[in-house]
mmCIF file of the N, C-alpha and C atoms, coordinates in Angstrom:
data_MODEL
# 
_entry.id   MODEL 
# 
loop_
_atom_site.group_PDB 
_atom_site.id 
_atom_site.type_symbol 
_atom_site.label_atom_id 
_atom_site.label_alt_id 
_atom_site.label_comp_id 
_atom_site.label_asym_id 
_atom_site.label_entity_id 
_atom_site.label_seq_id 
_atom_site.pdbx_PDB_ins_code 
_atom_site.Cartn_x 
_atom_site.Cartn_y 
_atom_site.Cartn_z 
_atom_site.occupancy 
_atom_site.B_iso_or_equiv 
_atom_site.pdbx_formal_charge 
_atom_site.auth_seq_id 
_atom_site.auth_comp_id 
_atom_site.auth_asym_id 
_atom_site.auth_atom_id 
_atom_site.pdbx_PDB_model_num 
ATOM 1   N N  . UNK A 1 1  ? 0.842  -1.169 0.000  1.00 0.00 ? 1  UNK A N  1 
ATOM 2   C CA . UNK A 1 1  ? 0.000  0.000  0.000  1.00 0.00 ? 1  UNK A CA 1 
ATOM 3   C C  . UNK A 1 1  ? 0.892  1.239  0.000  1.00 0.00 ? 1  UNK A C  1 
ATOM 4   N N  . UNK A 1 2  ? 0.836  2.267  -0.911 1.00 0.00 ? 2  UNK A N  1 
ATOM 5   C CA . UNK A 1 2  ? 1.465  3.456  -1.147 1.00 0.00 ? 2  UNK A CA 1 
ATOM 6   C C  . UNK A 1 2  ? 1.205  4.713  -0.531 1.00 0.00 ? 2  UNK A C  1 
ATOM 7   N N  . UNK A 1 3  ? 2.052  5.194  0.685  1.00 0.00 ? 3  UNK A N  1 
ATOM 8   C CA . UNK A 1 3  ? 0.952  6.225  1.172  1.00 0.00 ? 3  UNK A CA 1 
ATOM 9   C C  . UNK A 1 3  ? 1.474  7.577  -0.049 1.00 0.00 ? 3  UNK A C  1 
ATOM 10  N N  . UNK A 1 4  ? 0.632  8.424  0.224  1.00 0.00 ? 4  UNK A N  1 
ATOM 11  C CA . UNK A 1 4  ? 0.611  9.475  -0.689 1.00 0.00 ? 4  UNK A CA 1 
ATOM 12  C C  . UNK A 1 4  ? 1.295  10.693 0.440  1.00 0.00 ? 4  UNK A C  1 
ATOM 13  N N  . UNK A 1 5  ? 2.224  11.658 -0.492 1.00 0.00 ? 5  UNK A N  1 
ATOM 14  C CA . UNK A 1 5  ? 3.107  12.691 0.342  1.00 0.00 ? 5  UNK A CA 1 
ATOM 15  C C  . UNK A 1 5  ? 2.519  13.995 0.489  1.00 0.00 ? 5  UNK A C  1 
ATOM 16  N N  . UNK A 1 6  ? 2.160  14.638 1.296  1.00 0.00 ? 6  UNK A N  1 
ATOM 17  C CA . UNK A 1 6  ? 1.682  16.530 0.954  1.00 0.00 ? 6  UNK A CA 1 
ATOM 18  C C  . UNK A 1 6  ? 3.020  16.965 1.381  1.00 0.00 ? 6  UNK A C  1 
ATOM 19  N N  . UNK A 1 7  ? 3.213  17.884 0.251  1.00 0.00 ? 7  UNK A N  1 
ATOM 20  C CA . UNK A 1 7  ? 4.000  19.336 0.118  1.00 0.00 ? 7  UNK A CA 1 
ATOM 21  C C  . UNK A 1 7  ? 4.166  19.833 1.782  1.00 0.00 ? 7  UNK A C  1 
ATOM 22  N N  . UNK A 1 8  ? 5.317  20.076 1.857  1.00 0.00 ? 8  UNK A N  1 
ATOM 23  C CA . UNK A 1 8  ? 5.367  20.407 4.079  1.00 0.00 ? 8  UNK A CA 1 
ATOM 24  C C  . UNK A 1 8  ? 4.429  22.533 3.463  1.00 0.00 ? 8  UNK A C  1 
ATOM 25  N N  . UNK A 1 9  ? 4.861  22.607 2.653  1.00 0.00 ? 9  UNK A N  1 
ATOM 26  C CA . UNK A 1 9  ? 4.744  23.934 2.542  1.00 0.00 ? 9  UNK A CA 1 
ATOM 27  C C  . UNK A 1 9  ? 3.640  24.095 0.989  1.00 0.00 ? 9  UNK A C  1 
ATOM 28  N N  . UNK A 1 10 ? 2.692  25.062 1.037  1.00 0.00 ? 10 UNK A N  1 
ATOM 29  C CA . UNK A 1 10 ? 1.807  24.656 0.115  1.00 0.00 ? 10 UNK A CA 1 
ATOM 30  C C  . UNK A 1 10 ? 2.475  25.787 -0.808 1.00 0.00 ? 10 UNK A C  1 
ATOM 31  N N  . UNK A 1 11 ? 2.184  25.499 -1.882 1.00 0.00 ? 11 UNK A N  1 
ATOM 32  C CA . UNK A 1 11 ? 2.858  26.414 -3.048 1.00 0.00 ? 11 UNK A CA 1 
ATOM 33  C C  . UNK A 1 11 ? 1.441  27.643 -3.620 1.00 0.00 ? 11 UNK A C  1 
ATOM 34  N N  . UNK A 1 12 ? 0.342  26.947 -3.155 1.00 0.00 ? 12 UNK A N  1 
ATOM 35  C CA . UNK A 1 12 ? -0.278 28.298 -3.613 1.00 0.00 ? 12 UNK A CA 1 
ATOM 36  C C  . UNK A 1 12 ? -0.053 29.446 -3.520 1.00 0.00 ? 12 UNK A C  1 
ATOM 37  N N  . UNK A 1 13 ? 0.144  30.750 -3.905 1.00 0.00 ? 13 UNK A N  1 
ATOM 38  C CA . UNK A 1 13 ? -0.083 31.752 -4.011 1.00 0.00 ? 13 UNK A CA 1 
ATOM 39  C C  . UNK A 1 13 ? 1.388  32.370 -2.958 1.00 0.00 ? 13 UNK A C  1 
ATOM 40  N N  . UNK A 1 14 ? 2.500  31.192 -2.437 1.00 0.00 ? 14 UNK A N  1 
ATOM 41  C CA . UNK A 1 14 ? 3.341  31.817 -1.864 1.00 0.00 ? 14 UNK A CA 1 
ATOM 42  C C  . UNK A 1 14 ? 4.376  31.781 -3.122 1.00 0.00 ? 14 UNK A C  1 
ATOM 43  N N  . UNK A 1 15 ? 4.102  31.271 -4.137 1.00 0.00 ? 15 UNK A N  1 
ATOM 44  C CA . UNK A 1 15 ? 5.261  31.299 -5.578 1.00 0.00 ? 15 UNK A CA 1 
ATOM 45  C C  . UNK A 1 15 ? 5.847  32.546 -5.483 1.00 0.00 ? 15 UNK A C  1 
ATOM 46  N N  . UNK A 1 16 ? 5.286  33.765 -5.216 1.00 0.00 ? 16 UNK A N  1 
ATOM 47  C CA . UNK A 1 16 ? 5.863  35.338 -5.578 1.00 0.00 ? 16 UNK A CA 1 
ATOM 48  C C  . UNK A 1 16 ? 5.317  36.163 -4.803 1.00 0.00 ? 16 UNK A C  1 
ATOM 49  N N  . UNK A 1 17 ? 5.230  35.442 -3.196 1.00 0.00 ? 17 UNK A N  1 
ATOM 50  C CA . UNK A 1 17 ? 5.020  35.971 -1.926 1.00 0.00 ? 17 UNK A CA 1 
ATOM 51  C C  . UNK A 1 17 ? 6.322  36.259 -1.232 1.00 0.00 ? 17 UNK A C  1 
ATOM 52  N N  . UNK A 1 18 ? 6.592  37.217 -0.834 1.00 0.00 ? 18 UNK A N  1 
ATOM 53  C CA . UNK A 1 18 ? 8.084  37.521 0.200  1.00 0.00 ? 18 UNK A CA 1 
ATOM 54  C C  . UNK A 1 18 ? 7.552  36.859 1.998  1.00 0.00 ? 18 UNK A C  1 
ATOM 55  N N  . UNK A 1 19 ? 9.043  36.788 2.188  1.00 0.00 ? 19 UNK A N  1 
ATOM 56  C CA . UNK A 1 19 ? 8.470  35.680 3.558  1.00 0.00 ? 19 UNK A CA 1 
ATOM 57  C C  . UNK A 1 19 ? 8.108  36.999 4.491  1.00 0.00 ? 19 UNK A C  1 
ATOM 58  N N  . UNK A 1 20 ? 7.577  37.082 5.274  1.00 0.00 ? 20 UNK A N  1 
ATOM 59  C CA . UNK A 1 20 ? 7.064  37.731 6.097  1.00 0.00 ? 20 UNK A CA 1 
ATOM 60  C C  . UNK A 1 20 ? 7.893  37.776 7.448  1.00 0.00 ? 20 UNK A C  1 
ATOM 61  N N  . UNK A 1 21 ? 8.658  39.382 7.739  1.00 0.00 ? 21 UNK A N  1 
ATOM 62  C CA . UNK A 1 21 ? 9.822  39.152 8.769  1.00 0.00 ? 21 UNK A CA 1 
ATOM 63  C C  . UNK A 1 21 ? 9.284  39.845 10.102 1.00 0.00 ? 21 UNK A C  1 
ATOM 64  N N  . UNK A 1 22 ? 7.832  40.244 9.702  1.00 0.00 ? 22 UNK A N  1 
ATOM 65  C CA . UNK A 1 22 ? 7.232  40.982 11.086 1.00 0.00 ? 22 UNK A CA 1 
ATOM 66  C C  . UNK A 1 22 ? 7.819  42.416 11.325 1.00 0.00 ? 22 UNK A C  1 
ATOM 67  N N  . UNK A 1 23 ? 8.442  42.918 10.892 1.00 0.00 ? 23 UNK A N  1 
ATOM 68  C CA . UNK A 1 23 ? 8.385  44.328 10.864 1.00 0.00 ? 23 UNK A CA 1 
ATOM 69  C C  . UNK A 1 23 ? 7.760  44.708 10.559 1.00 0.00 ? 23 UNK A C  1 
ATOM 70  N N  . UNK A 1 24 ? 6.823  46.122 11.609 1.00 0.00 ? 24 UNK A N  1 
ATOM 71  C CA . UNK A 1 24 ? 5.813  47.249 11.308 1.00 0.00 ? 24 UNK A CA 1 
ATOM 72  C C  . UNK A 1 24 ? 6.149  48.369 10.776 1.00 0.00 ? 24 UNK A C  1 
ATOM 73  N N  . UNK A 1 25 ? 5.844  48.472 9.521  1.00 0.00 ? 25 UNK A N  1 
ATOM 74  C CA . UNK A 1 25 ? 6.401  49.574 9.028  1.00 0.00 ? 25 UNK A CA 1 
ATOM 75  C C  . UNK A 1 25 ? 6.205  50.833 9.854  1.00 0.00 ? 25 UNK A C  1 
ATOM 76  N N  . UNK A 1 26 ? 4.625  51.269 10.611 1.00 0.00 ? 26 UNK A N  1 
ATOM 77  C CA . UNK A 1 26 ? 4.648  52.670 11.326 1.00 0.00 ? 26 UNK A CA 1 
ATOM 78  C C  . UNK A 1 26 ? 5.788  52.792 12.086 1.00 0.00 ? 26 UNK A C  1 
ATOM 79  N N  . UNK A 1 27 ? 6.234  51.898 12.800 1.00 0.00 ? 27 UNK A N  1 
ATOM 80  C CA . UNK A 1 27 ? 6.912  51.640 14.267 1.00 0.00 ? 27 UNK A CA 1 
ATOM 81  C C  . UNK A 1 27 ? 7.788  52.303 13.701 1.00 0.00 ? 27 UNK A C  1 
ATOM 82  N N  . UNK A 1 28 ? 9.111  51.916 12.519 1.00 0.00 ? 28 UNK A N  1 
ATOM 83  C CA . UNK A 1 28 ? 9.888  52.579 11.489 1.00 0.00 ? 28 UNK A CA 1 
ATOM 84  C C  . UNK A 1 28 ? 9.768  53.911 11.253 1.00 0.00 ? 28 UNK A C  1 
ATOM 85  N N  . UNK A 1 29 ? 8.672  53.970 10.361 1.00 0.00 ? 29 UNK A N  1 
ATOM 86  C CA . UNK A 1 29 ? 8.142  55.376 10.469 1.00 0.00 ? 29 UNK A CA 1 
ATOM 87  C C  . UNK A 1 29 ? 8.545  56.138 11.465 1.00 0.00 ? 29 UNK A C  1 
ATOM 88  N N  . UNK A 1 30 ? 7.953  55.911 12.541 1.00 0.00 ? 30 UNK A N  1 
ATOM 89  C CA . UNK A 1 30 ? 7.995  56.749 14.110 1.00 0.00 ? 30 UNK A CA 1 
ATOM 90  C C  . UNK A 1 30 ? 9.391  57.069 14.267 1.00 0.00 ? 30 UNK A C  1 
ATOM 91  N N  . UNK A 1 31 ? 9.984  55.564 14.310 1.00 0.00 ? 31 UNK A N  1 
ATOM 92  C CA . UNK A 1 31 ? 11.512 55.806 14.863 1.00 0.00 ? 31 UNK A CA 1 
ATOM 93  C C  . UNK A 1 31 ? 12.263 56.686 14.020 1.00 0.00 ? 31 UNK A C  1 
ATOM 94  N N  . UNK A 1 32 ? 12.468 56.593 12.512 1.00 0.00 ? 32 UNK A N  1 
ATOM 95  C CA . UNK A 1 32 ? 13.102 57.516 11.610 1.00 0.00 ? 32 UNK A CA 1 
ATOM 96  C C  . UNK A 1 32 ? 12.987 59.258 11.976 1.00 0.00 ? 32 UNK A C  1 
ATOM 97  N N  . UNK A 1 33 ? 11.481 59.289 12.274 1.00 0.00 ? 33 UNK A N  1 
ATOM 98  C CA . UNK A 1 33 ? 10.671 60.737 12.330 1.00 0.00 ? 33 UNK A CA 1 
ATOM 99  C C  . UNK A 1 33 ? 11.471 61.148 13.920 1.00 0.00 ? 33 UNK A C  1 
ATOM 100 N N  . UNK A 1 34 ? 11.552 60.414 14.693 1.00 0.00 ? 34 UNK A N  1 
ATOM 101 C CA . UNK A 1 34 ? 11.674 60.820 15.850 1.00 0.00 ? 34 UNK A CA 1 
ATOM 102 C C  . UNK A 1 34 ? 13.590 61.081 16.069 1.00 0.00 ? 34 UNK A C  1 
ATOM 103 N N  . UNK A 1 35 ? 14.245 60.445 15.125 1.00 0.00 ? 35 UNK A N  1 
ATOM 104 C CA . UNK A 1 35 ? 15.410 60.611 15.096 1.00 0.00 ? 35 UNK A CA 1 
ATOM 105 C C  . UNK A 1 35 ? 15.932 61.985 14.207 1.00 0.00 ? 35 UNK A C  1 
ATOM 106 N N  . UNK A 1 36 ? 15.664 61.723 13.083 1.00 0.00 ? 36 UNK A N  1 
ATOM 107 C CA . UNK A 1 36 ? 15.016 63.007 12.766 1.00 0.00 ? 36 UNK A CA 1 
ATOM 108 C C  . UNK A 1 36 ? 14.914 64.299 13.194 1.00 0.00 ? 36 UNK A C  1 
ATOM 109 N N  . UNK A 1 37 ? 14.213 64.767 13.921 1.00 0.00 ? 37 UNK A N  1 
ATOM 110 C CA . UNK A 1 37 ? 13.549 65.416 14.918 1.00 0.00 ? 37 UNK A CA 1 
ATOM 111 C C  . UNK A 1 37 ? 14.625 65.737 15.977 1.00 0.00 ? 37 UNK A C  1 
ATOM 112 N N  . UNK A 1 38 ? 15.207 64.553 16.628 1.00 0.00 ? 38 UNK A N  1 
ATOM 113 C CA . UNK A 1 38 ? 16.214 64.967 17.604 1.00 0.00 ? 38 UNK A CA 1 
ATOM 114 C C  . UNK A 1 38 ? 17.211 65.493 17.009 1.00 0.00 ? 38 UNK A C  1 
ATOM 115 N N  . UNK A 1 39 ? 18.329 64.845 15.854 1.00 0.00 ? 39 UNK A N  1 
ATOM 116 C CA . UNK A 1 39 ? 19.648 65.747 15.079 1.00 0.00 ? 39 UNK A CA 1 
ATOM 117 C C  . UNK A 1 39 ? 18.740 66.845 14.646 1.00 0.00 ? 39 UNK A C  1 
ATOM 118 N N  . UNK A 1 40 ? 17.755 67.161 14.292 1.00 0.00 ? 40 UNK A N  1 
ATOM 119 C CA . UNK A 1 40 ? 17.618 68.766 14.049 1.00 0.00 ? 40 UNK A CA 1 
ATOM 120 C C  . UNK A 1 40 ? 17.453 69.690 15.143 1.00 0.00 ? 40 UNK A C  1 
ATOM 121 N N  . UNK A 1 41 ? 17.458 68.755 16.354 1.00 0.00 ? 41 UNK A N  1 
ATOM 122 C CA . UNK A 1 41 ? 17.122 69.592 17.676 1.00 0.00 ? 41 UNK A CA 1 
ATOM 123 C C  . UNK A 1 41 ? 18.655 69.994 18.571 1.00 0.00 ? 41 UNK A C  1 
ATOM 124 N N  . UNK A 1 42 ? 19.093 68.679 18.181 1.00 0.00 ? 42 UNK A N  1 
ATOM 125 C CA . UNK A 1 42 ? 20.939 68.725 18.476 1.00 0.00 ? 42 UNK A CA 1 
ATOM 126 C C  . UNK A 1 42 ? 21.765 70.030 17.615 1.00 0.00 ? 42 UNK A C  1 
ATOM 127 N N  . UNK A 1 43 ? 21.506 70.156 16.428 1.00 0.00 ? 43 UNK A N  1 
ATOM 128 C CA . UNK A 1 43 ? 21.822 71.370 15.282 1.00 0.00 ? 43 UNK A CA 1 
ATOM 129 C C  . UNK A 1 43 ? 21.970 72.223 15.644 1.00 0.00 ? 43 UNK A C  1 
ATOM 130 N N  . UNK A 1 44 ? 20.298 72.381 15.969 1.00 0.00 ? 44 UNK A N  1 
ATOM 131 C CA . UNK A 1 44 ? 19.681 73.766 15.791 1.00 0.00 ? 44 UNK A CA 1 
ATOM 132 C C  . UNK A 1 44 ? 20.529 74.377 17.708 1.00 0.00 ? 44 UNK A C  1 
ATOM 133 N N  . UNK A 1 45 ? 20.630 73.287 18.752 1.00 0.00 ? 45 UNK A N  1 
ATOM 134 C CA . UNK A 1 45 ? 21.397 74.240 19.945 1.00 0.00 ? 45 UNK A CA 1 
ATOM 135 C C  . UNK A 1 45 ? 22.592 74.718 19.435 1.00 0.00 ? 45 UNK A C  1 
ATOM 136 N N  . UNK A 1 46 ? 23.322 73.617 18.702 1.00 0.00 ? 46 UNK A N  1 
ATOM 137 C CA . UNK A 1 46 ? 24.728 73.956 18.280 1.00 0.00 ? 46 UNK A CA 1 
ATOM 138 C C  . UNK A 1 46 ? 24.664 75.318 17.666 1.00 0.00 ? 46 UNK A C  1 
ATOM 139 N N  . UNK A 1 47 ? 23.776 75.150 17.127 1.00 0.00 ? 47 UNK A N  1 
ATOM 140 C CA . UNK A 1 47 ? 24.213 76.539 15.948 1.00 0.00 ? 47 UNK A CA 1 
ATOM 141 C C  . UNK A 1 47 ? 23.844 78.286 16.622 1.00 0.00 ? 47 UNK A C  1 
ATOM 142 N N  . UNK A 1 48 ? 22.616 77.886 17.590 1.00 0.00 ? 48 UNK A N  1 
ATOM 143 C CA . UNK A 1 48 ? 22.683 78.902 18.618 1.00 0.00 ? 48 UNK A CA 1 
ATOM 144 C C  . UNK A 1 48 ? 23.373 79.087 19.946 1.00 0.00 ? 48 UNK A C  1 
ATOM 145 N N  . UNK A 1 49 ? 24.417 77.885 20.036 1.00 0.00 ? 49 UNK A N  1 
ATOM 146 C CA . UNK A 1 49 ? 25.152 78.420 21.414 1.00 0.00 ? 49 UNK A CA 1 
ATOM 147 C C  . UNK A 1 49 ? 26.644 78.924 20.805 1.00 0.00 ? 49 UNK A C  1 
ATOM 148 N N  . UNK A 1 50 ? 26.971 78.791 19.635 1.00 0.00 ? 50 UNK A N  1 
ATOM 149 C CA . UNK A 1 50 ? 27.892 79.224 19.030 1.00 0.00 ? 50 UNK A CA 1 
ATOM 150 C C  . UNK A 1 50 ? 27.642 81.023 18.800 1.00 0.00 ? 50 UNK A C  1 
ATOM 151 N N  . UNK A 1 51 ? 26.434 80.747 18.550 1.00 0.00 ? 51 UNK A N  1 
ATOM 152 C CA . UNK A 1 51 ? 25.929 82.714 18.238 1.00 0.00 ? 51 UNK A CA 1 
ATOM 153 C C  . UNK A 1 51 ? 25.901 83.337 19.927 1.00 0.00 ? 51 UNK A C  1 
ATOM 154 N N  . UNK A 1 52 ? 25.655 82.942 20.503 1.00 0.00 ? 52 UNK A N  1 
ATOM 155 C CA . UNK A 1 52 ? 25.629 83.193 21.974 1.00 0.00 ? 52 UNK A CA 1 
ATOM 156 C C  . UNK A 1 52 ? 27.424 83.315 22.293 1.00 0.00 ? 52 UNK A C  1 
ATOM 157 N N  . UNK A 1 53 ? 28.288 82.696 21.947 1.00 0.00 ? 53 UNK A N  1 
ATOM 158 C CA . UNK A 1 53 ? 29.637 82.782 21.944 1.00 0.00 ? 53 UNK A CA 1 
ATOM 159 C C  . UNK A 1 53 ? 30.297 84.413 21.431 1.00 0.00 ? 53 UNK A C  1 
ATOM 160 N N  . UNK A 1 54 ? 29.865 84.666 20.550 1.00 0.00 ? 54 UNK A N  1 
ATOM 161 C CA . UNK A 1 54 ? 29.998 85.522 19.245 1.00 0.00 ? 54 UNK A CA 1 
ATOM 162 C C  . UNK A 1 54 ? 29.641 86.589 20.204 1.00 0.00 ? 54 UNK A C  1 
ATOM 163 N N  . UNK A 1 55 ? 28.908 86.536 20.565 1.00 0.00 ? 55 UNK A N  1 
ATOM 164 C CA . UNK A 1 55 ? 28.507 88.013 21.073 1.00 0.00 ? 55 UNK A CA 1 
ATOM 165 C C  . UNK A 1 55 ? 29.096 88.718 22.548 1.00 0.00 ? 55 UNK A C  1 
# 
């Protein structure tokens, strides 16, 4: 008697599916925006405690 094999992994519709790594893109979003945000906040003292020097 021949048993018959299933596929461990089904091929439907994952042919030209990317594997899925669980990264949230907003979370990204956020973090980029929020880094972002801080070097322009780091800058922007630099560039006014230098003018504060000057004077």
């Amino acid at each position: 008697m021949a048993a018959t094999v299933k596929p461990a992994v089904s091929t439907k519709n994952t042919k030209h599916a990317l594997p899925q790594t669980g990264a949230n893109d907003k979370l990204s979003l956020f973090a980029a925006l929020a880094g972002l945000s801080l070097s322009s906040i780091g800058l922007g003292s630099l560039v006014s405690d230098k003018k504060r020097r000057r004077n």
